[in-house]
C-alpha positions, 0 to 999 in steps of 0.5 A: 151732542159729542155723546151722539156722534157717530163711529160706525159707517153710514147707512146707505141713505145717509150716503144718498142724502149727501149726493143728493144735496150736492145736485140738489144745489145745483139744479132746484133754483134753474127755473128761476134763472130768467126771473133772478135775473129781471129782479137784480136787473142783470142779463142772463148771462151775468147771471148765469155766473150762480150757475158756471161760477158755482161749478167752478169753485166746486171744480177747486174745491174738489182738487183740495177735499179729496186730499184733505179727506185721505189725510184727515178723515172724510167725517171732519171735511163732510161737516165743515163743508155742510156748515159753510153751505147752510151759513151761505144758503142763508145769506142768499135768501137775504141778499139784495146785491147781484155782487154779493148773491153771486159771492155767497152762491159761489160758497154754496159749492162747498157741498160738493164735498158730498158726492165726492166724498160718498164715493170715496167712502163707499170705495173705503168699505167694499171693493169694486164689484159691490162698489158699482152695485152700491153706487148704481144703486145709490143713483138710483135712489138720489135721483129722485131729488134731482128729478123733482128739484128742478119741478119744485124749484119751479113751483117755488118760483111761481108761488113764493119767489126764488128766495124759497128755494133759498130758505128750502137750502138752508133747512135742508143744510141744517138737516143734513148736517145733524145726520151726518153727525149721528151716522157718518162715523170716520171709514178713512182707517189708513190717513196719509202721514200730512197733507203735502205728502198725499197732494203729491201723489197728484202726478202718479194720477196724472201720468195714468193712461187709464185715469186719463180714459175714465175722467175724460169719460167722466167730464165730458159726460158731467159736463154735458149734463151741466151744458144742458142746465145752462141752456135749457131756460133759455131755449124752454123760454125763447124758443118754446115759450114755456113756463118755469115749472114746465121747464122744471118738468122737462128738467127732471125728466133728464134724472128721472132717465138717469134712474132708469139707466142706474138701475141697468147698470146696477142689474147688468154689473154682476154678468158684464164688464165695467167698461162695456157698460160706459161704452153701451152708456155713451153709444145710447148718449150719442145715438139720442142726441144725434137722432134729435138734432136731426129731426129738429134741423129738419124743421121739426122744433118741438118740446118733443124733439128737443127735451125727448132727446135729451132724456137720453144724456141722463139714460147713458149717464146712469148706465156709465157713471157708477163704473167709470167711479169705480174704475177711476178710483182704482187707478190707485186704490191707496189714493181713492179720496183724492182719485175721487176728488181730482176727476170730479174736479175735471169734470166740474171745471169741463162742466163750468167752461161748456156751461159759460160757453153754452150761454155765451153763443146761444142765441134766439135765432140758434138756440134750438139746434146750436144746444144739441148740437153742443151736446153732442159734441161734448158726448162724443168726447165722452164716448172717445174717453170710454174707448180708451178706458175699454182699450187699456183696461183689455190691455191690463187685463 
């Protein structure tokens, strides 16, 4: 198998086939969360742990992976990961304790390497004009897996039980597995000189007012679409009474509206700046999610009004998110990796604690504008951190 191992870069949709899995892992089982729950004789809460517990290790993971990948190459550090995830998505299928299920669906998150890393590697073989179109055009593609994962995570459910989507991760882990090796050659061409030497460079990141911008932009607008997984099961089933592939439906609708947005922002990055793009991005997330919460606090609580609303999280996401990328590994480009890796883990950790937050004060009785509202809020933090980017950057330049 050695003889067929690649040194070339990756083809786009091997790139695309990383980014996707790592979402896919995190949104195709939500459906089911409500029926996981019935079976391990758990409350929603408790299991919502598959969710937020998931996010945060992924949170720590991505503090280590993109140093790691700077130091020893992006190719090892991809497929170690892709094991680590197929060995747990088996062991979940088969597991009987809600303890151990929640252990093994934590290692899941070792996958998350691969929308870090795709980044940093699309950053490694071009510079930042064509590194937006590529990512815009990246998001594009792959967020047609998420936009049917949550329906056929659904349907699983329905039909064969959750353990299916399982088994469906681990086929899917093993595929992966075998493209990376036969087309993701090594681009890191310049590895750090050792691991502590590139983990310190951490500060120099840390001290940036313009990394600070972006990440906060980025976090808060991933973390919102992580609040909105979280709380969505609970208001699709107690407030409006939908079934799971219903919901899977809604839930996709979010990506689908993340493509639309992907591809604006892949056709505007060649006549426009890159933070005039995650502002209009953020203003469009702001303005939907305002327009819902009123109609739905005036008594209008409908599929609709709610779910319609939040259509525009994944439009304004799609707009912002290939820039703010671009721009947050262009802080230092030297340090693209571990840019890559440290925003995407404030963004996970951000995405973690709205997630648990989410779930612990929804209820029956406020679900319906208790989850927009807390949308909302975590948009308009978004919105504060795109204004400063825009500010600095007009001051740099």
């Amino acid at each position: 198998m050695k003889f067929y191992a690649a040194n070339t870069p990756p083809h786009l949709i091997t790139l695309i086939f990383l980014t996707s899995t790592s979402v896919l892992s995190l949104n195709m089982f939500i459906p089911s969360l409500t029926s996981m729950a019935d079976e391990f004789s758990v409350s929603y809460a408790v299991m919502n742990i598959s969710v937020a517990g998931y996010l945060a290790i992924t949170a720590v993971l991505q503090v280590v992976l993109g140093p790691l990948s700077d130091r020893f190459g992006r190719r090892p550090v991809l497929l170690g990961s892709i094991i680590i995830f197929s060995l747990a998505s088996l062991f979940c299928a088969l597991s009987s304790n809600i303890w151990i299920f929640l252990s093994l669906r934590i290692l899941q998150g070792a996958i998350i390497s691969g929308m870090a890393l795709s980044r940093a590697i699309v950053r490694d073989m071009m510079g930042s004009k064509d590194a937006v179109r590529v990512l815009g055009t990246m998001a594009m593609a792959m967020a047609v897996a998420p936009m049917l994962g949550p329906i056929l995570g659904g349907v699983f459910d329905e039909i064969f039980g959750w353990r299916a989507t399982f088994w469906f991760y681990l086929g899917l882990g093993l595929a992966l597995f075998i493209l990376t090796w036969i087309d993701l050659g090594e681009t890191n061409k310049n590895p750090s000189a050792t691991f502590r030497k590139q983990f310190s460079t951490y500060p120099d990141l840390l001290c940036s007012g313009l990394f600070w911008g972006y990440s906060i932009c980025l976090s808060f607008g991933i973390a919102c679409f992580y609040a909105f997984l979280s709380g969505a099961p609970l208001v699709a089933d107690k407030v409006l009474h939908l079934p799971p592939s219903q919901l899977g439906l809604y839930m996709g609708s979010i990506t689908g509206a993340f493509l639309v947005g992907s591809f604006i922002s892949n056709r505007l990055a060649k006549h426009t700046t890159s933070t005039k793009l995650v502002l209009a991005g953020r203003i469009v997330s702001v303005s939907g999610l305002s327009l819902g919460l009123i109609i739905v606090l005036s008594g209008n609580i409908t599929s609709l009004s709610i779910f319609g609303s939040t259509i525009f999280i994944g439009l304004g996401n799609g707009m912002s998110l290939p820039s703010c990328y671009v721009g947050v590994m262009n802080v230092r480009s030297d340090l693209a990796g571990s840019a890559a890796g440290l925003s995407g883990a404030m963004g996970v950790a951000a995405g973690a604690i709205l997630a648990t937050m989410m779930a612990a004060i929804l209820t029956e009785s406020n679900a319906a504008f208790g989850f927009l509202t807390f949308l909302l809020i975590a948009k308009i933090i978004s919105l504060a951190g795109a204004i400063l980017a825009h500010n600095l950057e007009r001051k740099i330049n």
